[in-house]
Backbone as JSON Lines, residues from 0, in Angstrom:
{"i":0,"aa":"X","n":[131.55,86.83,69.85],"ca":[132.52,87.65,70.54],"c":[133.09,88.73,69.62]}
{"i":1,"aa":"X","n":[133.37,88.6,68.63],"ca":[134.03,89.55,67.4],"c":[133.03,90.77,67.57]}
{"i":2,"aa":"X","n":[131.66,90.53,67.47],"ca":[130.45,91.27,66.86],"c":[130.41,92.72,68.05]}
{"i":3,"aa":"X","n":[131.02,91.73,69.29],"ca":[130.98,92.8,70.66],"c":[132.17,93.49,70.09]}
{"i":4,"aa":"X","n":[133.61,92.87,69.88],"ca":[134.57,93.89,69.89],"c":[134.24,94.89,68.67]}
{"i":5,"aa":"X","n":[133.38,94.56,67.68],"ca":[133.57,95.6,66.66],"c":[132.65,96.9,66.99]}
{"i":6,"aa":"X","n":[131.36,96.28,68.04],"ca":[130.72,97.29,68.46],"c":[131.61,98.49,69.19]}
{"i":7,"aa":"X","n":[132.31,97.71,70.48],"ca":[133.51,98.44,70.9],"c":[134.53,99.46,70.24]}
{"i":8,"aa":"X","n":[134.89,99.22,69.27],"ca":[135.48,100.38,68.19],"c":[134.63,101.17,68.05]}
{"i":9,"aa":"X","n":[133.44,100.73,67.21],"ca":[132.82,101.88,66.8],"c":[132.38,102.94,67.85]}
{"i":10,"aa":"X","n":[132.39,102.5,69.02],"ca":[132.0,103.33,70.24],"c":[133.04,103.87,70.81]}
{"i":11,"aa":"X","n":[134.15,103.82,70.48],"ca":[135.46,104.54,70.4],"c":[135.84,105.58,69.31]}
{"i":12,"aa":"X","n":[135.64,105.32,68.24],"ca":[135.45,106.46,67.03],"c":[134.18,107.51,66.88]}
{"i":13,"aa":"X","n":[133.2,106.69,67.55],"ca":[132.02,107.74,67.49],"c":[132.0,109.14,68.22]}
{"i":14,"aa":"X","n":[132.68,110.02,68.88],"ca":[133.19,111.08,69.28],"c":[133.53,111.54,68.24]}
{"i":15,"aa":"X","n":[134.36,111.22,67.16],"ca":[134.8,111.89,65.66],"c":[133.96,112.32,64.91]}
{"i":16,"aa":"X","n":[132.6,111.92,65.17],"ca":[131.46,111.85,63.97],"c":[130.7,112.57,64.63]}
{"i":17,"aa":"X","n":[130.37,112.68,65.84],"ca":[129.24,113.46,66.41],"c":[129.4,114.51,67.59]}
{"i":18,"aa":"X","n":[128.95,115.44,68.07],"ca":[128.71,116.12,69.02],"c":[128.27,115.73,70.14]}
{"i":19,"aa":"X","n":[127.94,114.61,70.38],"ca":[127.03,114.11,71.4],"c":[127.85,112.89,72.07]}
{"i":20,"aa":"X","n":[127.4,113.06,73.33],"ca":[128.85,111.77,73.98],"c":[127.09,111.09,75.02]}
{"i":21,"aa":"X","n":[127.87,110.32,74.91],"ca":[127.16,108.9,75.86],"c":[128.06,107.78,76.11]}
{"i":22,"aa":"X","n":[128.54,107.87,77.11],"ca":[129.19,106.59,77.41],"c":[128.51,105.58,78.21]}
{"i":23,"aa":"X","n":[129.42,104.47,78.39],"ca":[129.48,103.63,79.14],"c":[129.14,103.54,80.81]}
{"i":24,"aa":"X","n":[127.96,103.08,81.88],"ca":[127.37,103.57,82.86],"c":[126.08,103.4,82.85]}
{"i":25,"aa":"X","n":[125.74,103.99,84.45],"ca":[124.22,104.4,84.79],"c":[123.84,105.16,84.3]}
{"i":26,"aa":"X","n":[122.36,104.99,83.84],"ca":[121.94,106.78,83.29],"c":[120.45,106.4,84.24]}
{"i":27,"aa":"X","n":[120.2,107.87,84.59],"ca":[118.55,107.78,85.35],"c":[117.83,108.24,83.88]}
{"i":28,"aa":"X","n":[116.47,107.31,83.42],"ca":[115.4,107.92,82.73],"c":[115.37,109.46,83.58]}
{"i":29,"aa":"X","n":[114.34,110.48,83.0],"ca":[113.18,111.5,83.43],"c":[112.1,110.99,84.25]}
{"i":30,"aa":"X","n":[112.0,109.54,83.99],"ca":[110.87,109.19,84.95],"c":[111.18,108.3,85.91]}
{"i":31,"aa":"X","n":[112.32,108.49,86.17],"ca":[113.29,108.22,87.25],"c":[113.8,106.29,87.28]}
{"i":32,"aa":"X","n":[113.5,105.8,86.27],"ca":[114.17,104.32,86.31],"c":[114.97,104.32,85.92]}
{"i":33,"aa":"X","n":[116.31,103.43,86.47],"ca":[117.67,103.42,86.21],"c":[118.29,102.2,85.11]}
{"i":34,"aa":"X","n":[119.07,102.93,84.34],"ca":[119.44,102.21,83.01],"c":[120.99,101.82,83.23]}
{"i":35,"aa":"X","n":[121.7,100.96,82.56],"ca":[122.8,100.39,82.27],"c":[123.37,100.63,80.28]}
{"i":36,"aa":"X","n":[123.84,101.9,80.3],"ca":[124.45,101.93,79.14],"c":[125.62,100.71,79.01]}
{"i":37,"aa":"X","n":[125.3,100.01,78.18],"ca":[126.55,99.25,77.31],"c":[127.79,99.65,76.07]}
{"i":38,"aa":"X","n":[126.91,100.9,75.48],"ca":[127.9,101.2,74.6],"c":[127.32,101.86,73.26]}
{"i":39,"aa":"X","n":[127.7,102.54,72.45],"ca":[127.41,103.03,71.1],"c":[127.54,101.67,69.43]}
{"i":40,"aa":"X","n":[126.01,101.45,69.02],"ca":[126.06,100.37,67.9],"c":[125.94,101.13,66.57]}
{"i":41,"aa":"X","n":[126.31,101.02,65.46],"ca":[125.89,101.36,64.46],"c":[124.82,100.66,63.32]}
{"i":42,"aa":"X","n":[124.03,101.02,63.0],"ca":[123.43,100.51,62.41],"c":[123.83,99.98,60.7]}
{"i":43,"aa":"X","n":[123.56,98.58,60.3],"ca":[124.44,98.65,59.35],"c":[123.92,98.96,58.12]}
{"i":44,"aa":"X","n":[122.41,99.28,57.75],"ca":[121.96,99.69,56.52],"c":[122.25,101.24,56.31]}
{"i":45,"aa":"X","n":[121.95,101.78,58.04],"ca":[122.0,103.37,57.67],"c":[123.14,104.25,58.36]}
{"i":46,"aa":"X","n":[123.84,103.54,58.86],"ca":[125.16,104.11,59.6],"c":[124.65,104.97,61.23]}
{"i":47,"aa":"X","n":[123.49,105.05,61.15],"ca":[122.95,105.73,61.86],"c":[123.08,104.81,63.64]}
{"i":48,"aa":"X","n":[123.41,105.69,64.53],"ca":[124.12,105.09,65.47],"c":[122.97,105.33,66.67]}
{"i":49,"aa":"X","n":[123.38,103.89,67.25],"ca":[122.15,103.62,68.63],"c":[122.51,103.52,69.79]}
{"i":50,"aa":"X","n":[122.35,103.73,70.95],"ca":[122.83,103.3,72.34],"c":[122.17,101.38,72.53]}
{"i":51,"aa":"X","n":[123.35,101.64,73.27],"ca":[122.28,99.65,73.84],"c":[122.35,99.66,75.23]}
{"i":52,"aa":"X","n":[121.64,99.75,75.68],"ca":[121.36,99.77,77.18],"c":[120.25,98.67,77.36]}
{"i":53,"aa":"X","n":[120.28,98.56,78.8],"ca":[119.66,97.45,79.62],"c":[118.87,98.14,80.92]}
{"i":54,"aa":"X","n":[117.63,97.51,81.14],"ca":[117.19,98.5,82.37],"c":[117.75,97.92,83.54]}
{"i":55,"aa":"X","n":[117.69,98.18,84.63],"ca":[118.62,97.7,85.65],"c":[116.79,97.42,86.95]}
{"i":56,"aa":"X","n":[115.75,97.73,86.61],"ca":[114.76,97.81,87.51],"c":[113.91,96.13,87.22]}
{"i":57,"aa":"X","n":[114.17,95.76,85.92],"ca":[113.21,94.13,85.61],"c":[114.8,93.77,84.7]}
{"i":58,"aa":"X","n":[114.65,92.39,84.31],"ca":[115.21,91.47,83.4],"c":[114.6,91.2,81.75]}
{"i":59,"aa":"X","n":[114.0,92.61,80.85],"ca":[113.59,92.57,80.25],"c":[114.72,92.39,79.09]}
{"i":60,"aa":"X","n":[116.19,92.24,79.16],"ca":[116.98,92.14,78.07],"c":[117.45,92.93,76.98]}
{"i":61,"aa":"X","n":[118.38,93.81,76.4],"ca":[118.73,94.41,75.93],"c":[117.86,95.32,74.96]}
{"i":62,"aa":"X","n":[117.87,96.93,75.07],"ca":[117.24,97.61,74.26],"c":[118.36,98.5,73.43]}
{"i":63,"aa":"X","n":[117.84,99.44,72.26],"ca":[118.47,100.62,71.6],"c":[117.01,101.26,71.21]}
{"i":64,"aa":"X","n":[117.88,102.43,71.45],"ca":[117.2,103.26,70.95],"c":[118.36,104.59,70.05]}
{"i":65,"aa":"X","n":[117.91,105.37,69.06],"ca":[119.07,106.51,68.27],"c":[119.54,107.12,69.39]}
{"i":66,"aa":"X","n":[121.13,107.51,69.26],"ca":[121.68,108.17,70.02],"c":[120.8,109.59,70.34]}
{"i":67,"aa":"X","n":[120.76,110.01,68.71],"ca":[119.67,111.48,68.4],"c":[118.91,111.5,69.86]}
{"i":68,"aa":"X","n":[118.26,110.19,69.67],"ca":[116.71,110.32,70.96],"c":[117.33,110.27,72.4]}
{"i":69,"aa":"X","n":[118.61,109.29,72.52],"ca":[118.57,108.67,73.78],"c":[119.59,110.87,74.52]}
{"i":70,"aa":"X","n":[119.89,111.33,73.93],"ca":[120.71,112.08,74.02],"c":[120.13,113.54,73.58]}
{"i":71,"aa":"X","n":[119.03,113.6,73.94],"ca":[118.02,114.41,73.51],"c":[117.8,115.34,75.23]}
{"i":72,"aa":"X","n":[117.45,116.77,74.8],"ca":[116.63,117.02,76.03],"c":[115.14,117.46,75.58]}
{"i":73,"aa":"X","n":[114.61,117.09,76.75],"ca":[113.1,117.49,76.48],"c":[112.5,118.22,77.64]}
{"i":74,"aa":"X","n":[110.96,118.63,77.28],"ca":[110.6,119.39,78.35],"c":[109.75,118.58,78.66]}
{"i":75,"aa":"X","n":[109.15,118.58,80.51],"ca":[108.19,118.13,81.23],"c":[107.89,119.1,81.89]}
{"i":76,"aa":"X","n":[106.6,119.21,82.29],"ca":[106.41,119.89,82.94],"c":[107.12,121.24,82.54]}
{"i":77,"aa":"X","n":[107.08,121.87,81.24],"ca":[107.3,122.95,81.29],"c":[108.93,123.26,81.9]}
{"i":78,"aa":"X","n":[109.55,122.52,82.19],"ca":[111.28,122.37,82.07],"c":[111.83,121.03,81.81]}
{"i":79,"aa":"X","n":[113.24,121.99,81.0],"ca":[113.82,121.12,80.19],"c":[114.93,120.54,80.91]}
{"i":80,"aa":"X","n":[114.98,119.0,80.48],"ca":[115.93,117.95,81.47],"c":[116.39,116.99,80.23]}
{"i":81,"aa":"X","n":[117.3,116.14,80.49],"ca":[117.61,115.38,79.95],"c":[116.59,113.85,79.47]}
{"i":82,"aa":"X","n":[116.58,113.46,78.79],"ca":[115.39,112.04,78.73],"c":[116.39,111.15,79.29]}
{"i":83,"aa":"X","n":[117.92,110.89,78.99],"ca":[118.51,110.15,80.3],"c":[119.72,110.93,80.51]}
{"i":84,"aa":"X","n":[119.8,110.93,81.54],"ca":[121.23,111.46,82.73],"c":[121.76,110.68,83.1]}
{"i":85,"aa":"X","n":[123.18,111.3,83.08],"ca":[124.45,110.17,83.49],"c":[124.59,110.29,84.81]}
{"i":86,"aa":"X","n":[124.43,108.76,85.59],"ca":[124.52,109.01,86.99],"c":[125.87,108.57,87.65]}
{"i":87,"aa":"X","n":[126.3,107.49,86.88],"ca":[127.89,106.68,87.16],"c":[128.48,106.11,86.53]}
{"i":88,"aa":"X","n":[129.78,106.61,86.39],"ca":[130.53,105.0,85.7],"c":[129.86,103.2,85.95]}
{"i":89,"aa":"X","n":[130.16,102.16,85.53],"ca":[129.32,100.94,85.63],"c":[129.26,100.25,85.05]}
């Protein structure tokens, strides 16, 4: 339980450190499957900070990936979109 609340801070201070916001919520992939953000983790060798999300389409169990990536836009098809979009609070 501690390990969650400390994640929780750090996902409260992380706005101070970066340009890039991701909260808490639905996000749609680009290839249209729907995700469950949990929150901002830091990594503890490199400070370097991850989203943890969950897919909401199977029961495959908690993923991260770098904020950098999850908060990235890219192009398909020759236009540029988000790799995930915020669809709702959640």
């Amino acid at each position: 339980m501690a390990e969650h609340q400390h994640c929780a801070e750090m996902t409260d201070t992380r706005e101070d450190k970066t340009n890039m916001t991701v909260k808490a919520g639905i996000y749609k992939h680009y290839k249209n499957n729907l995700y469950k953000v949990i929150g901002v983790a830091r990594h503890s060798e490199t400070e370097e900070e991850h989203v943890v999300y969950r897919p909401l389409y199977n029961d495959s169990g908690l993923w991260i990936r770098p904020l950098s990536m999850f908060d990235e836009t890219i192009e398909v098809e020759g236009i540029k979109v988000k790799r995930f979009a915020f669809v709702e609070e959640g």
